[in-house]
Chimera marker file (.cmm) of the C-alpha trace (Angstrom):
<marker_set name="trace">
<marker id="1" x="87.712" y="122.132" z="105.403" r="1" g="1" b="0" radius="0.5"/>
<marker id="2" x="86.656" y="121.634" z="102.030" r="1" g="1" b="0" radius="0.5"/>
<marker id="3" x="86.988" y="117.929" z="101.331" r="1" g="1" b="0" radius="0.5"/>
<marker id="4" x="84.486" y="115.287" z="102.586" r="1" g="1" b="0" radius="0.5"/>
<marker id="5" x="87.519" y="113.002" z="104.064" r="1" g="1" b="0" radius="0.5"/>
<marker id="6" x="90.009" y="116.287" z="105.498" r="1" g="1" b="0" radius="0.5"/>
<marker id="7" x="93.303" y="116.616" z="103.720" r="1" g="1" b="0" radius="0.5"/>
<marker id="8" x="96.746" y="115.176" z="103.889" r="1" g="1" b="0" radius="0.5"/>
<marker id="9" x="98.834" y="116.651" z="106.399" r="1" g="1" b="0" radius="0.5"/>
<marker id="10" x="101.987" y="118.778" z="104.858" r="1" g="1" b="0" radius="0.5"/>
<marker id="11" x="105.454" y="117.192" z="105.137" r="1" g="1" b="0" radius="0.5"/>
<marker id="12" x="106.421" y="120.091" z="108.102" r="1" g="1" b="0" radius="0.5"/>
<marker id="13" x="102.983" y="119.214" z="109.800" r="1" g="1" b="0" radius="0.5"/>
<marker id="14" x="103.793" y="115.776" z="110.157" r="1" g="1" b="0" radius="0.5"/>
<marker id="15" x="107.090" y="116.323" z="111.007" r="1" g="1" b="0" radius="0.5"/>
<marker id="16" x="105.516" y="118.548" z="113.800" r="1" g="1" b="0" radius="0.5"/>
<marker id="17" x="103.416" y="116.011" z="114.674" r="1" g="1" b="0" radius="0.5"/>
<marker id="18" x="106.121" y="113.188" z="114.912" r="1" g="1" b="0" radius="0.5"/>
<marker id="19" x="108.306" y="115.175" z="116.711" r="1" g="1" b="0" radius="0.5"/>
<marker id="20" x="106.041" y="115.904" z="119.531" r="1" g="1" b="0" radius="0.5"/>
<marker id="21" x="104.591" y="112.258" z="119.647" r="1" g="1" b="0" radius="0.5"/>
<marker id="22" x="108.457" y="111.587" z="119.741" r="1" g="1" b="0" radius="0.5"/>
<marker id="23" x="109.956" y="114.008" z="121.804" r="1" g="1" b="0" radius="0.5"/>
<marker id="24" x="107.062" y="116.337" z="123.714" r="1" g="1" b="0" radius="0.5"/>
<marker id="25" x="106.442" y="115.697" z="127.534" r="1" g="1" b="0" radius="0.5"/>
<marker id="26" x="102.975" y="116.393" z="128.756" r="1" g="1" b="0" radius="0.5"/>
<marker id="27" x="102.422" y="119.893" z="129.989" r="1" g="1" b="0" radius="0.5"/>
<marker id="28" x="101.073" y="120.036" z="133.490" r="1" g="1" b="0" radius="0.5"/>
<marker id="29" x="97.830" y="119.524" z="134.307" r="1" g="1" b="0" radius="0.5"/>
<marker id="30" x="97.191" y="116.498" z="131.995" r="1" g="1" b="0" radius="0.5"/>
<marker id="31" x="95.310" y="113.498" z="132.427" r="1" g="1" b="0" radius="0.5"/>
<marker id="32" x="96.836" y="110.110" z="132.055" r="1" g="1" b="0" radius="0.5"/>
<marker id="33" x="99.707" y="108.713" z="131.642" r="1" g="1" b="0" radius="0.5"/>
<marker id="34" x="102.084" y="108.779" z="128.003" r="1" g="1" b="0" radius="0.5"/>
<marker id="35" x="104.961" y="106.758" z="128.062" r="1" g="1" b="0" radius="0.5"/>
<marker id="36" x="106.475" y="104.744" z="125.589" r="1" g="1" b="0" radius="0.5"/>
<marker id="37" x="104.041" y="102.178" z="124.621" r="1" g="1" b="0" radius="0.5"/>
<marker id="38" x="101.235" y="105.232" z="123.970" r="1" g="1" b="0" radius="0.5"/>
<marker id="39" x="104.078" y="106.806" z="122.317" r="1" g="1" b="0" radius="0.5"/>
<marker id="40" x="104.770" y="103.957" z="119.979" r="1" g="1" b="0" radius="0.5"/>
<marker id="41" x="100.335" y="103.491" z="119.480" r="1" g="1" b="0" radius="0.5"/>
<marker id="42" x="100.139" y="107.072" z="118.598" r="1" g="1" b="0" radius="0.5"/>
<marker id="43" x="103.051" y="106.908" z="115.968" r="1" g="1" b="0" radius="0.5"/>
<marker id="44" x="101.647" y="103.508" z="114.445" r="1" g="1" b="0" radius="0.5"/>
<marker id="45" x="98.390" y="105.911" z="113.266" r="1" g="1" b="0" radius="0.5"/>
<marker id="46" x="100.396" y="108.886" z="112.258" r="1" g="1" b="0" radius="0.5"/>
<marker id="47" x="99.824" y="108.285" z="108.837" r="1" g="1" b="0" radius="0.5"/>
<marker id="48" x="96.301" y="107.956" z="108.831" r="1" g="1" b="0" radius="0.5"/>
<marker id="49" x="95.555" y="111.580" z="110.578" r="1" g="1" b="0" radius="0.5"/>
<marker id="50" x="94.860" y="114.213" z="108.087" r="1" g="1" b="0" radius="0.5"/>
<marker id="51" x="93.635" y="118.441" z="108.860" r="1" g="1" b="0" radius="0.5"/>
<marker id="52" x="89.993" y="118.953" z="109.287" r="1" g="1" b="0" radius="0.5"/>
<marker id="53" x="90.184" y="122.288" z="109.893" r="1" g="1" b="0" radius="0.5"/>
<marker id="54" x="92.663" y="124.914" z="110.732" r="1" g="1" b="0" radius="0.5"/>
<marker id="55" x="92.695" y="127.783" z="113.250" r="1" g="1" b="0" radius="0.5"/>
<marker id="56" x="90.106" y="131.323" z="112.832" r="1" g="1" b="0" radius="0.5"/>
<marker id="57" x="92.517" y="133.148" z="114.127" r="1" g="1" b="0" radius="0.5"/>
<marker id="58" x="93.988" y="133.800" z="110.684" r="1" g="1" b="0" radius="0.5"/>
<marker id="59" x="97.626" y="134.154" z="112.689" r="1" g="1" b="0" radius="0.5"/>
<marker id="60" x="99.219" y="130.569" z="113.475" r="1" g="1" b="0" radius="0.5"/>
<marker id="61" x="99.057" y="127.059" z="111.124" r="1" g="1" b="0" radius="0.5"/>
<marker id="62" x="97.344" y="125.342" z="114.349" r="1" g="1" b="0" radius="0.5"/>
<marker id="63" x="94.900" y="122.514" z="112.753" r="1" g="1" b="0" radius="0.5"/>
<marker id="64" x="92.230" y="119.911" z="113.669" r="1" g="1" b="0" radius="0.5"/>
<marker id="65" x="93.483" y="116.226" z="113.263" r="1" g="1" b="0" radius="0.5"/>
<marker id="66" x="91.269" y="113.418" z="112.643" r="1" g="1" b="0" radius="0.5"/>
<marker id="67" x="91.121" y="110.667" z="109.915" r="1" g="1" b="0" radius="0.5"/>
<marker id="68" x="89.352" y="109.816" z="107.137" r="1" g="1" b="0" radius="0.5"/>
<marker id="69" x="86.327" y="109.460" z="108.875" r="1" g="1" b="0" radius="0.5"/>
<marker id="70" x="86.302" y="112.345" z="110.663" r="1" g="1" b="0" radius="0.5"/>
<marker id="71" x="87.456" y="114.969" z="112.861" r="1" g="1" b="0" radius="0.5"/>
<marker id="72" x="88.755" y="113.385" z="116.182" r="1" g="1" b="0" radius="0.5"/>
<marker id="73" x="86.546" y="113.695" z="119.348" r="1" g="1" b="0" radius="0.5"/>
<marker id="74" x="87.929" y="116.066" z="121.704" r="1" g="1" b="0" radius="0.5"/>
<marker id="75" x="86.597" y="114.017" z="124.575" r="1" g="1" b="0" radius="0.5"/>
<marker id="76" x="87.765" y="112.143" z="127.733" r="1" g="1" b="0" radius="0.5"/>
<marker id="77" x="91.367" y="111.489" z="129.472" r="1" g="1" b="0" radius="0.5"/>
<marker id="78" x="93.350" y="114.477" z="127.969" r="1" g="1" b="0" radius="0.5"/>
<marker id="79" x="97.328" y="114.320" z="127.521" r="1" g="1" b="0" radius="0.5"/>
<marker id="80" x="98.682" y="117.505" z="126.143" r="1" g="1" b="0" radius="0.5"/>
<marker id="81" x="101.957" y="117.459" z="124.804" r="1" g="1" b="0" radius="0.5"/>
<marker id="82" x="104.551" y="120.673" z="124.780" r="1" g="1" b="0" radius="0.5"/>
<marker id="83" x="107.507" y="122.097" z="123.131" r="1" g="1" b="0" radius="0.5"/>
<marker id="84" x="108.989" y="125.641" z="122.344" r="1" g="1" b="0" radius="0.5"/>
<marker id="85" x="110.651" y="127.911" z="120.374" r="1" g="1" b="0" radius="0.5"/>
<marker id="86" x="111.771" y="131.534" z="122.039" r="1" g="1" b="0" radius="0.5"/>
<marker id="87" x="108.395" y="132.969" z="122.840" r="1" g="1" b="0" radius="0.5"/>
<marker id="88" x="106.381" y="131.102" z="120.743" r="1" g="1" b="0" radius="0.5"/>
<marker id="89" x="104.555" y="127.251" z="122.094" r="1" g="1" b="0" radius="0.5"/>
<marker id="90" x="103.625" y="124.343" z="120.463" r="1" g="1" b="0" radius="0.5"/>
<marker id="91" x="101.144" y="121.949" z="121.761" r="1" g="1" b="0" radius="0.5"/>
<marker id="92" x="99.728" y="118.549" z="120.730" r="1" g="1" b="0" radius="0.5"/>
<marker id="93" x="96.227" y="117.881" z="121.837" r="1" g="1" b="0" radius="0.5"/>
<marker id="94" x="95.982" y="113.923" z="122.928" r="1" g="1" b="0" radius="0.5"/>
<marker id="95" x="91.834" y="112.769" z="123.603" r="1" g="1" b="0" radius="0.5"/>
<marker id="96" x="91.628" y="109.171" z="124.219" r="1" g="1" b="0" radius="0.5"/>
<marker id="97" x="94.434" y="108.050" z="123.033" r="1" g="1" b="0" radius="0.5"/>
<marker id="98" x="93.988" y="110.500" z="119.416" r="1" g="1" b="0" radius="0.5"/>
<marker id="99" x="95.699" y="113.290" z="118.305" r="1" g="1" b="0" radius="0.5"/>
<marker id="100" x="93.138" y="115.906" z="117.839" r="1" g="1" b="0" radius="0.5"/>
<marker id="101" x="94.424" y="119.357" z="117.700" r="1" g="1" b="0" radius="0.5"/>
<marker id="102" x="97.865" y="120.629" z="116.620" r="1" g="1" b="0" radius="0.5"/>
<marker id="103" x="98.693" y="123.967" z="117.845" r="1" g="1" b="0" radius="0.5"/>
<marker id="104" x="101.252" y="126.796" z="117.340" r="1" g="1" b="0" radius="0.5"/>
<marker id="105" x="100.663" y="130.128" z="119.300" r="1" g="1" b="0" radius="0.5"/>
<marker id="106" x="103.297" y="133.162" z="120.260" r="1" g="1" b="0" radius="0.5"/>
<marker id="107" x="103.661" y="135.300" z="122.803" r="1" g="1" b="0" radius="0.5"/>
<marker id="108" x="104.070" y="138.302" z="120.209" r="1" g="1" b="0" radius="0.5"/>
<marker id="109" x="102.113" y="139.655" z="117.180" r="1" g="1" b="0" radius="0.5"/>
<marker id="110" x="103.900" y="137.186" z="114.750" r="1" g="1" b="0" radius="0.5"/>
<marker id="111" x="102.176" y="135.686" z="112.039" r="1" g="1" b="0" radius="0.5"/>
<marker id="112" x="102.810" y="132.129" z="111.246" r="1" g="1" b="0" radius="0.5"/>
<marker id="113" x="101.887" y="130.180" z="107.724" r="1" g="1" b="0" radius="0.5"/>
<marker id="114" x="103.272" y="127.234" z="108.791" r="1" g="1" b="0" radius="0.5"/>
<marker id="115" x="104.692" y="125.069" z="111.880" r="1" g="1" b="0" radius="0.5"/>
<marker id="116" x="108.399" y="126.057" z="113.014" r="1" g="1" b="0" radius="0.5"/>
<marker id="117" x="111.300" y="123.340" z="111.756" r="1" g="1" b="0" radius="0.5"/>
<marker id="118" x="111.464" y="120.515" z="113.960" r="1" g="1" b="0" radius="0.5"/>
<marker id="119" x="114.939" y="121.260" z="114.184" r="1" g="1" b="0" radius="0.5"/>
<marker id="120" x="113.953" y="124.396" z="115.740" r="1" g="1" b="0" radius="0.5"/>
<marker id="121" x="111.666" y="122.732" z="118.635" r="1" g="1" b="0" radius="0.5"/>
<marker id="122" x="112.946" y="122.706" z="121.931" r="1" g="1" b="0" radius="0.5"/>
<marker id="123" x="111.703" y="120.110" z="124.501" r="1" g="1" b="0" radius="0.5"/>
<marker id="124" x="111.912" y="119.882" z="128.718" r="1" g="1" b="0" radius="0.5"/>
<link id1="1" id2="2" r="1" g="1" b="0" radius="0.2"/>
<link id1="2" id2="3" r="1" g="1" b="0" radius="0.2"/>
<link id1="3" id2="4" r="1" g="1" b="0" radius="0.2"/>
<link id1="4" id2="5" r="1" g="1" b="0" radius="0.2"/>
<link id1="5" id2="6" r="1" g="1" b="0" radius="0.2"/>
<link id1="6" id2="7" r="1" g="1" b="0" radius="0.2"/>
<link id1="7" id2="8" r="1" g="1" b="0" radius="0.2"/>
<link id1="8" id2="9" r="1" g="1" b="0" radius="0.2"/>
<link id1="9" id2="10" r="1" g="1" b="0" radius="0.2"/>
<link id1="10" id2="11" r="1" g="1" b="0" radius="0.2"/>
<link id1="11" id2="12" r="1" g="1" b="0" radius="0.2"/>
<link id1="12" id2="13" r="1" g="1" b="0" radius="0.2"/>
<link id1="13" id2="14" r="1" g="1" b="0" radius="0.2"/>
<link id1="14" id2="15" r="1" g="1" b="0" radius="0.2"/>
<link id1="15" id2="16" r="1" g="1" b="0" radius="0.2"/>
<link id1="16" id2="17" r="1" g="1" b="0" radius="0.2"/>
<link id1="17" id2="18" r="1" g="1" b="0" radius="0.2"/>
<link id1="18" id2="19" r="1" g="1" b="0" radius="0.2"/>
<link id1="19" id2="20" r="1" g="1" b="0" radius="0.2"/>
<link id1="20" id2="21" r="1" g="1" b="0" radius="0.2"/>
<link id1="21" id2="22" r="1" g="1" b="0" radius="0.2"/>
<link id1="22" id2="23" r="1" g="1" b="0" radius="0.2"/>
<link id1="23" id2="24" r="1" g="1" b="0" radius="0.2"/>
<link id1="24" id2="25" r="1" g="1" b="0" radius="0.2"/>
<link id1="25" id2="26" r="1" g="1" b="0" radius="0.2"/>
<link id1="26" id2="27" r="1" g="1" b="0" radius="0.2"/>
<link id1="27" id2="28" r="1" g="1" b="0" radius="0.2"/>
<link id1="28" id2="29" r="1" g="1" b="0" radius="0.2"/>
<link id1="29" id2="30" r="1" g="1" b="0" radius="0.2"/>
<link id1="30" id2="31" r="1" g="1" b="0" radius="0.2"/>
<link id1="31" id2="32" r="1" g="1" b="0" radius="0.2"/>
<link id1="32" id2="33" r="1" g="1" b="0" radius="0.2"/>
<link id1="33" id2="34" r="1" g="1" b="0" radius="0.2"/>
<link id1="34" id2="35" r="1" g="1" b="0" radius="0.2"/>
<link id1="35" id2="36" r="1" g="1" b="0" radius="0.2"/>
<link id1="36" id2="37" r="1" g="1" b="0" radius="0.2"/>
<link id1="37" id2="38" r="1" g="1" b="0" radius="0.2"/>
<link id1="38" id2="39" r="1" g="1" b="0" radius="0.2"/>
<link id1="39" id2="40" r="1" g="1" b="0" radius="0.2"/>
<link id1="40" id2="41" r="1" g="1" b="0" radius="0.2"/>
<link id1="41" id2="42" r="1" g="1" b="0" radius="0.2"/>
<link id1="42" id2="43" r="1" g="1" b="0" radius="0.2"/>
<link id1="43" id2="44" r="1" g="1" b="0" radius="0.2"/>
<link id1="44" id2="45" r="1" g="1" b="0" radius="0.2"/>
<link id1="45" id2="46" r="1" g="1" b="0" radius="0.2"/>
<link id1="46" id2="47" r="1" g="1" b="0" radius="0.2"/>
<link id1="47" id2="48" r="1" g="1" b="0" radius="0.2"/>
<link id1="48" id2="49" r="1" g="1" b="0" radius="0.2"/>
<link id1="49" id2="50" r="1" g="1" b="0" radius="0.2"/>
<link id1="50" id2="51" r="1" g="1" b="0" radius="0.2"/>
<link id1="51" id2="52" r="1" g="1" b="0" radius="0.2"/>
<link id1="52" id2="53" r="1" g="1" b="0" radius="0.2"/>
<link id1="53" id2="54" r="1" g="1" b="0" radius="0.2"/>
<link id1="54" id2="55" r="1" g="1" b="0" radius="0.2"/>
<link id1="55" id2="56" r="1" g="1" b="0" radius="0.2"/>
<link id1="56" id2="57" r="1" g="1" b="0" radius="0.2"/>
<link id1="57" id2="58" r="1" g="1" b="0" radius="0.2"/>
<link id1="58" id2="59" r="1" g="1" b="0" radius="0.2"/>
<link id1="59" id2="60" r="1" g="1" b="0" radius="0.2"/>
<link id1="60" id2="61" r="1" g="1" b="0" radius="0.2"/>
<link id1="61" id2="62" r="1" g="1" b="0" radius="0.2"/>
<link id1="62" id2="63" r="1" g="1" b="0" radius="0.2"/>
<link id1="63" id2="64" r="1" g="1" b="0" radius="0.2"/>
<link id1="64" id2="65" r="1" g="1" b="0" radius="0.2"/>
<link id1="65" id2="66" r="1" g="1" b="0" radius="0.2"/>
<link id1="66" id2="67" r="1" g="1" b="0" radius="0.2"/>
<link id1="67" id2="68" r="1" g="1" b="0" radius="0.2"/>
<link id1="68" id2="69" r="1" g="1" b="0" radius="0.2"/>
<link id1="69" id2="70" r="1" g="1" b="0" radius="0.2"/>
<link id1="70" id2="71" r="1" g="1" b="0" radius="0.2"/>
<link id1="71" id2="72" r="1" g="1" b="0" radius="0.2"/>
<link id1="72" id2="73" r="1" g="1" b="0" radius="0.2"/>
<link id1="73" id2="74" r="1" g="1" b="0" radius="0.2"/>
<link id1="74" id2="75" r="1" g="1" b="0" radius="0.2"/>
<link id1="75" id2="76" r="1" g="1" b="0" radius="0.2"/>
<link id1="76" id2="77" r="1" g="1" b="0" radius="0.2"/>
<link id1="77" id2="78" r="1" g="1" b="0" radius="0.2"/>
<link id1="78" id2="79" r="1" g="1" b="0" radius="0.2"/>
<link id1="79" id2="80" r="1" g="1" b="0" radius="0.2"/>
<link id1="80" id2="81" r="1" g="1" b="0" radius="0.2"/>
<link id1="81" id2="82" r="1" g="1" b="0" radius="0.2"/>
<link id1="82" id2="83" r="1" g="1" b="0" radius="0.2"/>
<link id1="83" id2="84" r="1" g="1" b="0" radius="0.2"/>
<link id1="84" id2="85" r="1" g="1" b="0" radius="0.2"/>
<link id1="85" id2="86" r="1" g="1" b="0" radius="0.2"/>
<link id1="86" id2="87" r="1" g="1" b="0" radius="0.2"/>
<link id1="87" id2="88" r="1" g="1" b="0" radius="0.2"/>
<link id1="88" id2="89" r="1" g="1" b="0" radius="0.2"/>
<link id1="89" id2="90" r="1" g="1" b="0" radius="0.2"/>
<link id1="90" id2="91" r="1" g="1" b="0" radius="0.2"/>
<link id1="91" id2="92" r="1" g="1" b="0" radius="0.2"/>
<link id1="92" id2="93" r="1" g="1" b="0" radius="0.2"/>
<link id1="93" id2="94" r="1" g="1" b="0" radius="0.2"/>
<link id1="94" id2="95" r="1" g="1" b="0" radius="0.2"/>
<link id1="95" id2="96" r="1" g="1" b="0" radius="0.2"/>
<link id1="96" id2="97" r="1" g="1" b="0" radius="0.2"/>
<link id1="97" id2="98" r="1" g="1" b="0" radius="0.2"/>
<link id1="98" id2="99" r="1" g="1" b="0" radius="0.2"/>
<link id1="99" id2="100" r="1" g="1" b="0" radius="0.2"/>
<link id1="100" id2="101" r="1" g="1" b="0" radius="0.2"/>
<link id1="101" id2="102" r="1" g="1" b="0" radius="0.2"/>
<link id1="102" id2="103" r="1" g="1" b="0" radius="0.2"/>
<link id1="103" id2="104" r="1" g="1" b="0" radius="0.2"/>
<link id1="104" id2="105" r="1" g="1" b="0" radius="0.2"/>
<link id1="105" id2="106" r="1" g="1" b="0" radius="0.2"/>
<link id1="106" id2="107" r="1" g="1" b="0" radius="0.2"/>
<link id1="107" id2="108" r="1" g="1" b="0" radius="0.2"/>
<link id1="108" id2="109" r="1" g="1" b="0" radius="0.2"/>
<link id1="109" id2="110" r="1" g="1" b="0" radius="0.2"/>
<link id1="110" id2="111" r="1" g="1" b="0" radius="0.2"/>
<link id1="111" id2="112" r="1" g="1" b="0" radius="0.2"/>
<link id1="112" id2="113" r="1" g="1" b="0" radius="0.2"/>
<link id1="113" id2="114" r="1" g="1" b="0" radius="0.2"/>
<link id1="114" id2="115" r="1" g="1" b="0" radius="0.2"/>
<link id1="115" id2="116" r="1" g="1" b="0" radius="0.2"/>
<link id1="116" id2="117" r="1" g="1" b="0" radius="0.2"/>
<link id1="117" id2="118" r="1" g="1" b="0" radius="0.2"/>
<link id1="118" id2="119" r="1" g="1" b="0" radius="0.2"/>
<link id1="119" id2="120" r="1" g="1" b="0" radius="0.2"/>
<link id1="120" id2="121" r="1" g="1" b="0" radius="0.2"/>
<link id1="121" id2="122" r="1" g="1" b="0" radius="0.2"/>
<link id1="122" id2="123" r="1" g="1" b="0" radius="0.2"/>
<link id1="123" id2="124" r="1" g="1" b="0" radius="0.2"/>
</marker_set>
């Protein structure tokens, strides 16, 4: 990233990123628990998390989250959050609490410029 303090999320990335805090259920294999009061922690700091960094692949809008400090640590008790669209995933990356990595990924060759509409997402 090219700023010293990351950039302002997009309106569609932090309507991906509400959406999942909202709606997501973890995936399995997580660690931890993430019911409603980590839900409601995680969406009081939404608007503090801003992109550090986005994806090399050069093929999906997935991005680093941190604040203004700094790129979250992607480091103890791990919740990852999931949702769908046909063939294509969407994951939120939960580290201690912090949303640090917000990821979009297909099953085919697509190439993606930004998240899908929330209104797209489905949920389990």
């Amino acid at each position: 990233m090219d700023t010293p303090n990351g950039r302002e999320l997009s309106a569609r990335e932090r309507e991906v990123l509400v959406a999942m805090i909202t709606h997501a259920q973890p995936s399995a294999g997580s660690s931890g628990s993430f019911g409603a009061s980590e839900r409601a922690a995680l969406l009081a700091t939404v608007d503090d998390v801003r992109a550090w960094g986005r994806c090399g692949c050069g093929r999906c809008p997935s991005i680093d989250l941190g604040d203004a400090s700094g790129e979250y640590p992607s480091t103890g008790a791990r919740v990852v959050l999931d949702g769908w669209r046909g063939t294509e995933g969407l994951l939120l990356f939960i580290d201690n609490g912090l949303p640090t990595y917000l990821e979009q990924y297909s099953a085919s060759d697509d190439v993606f410029d930004e998240f899908v509409p929330v209104s797209e997402i489905e949920y389990h």
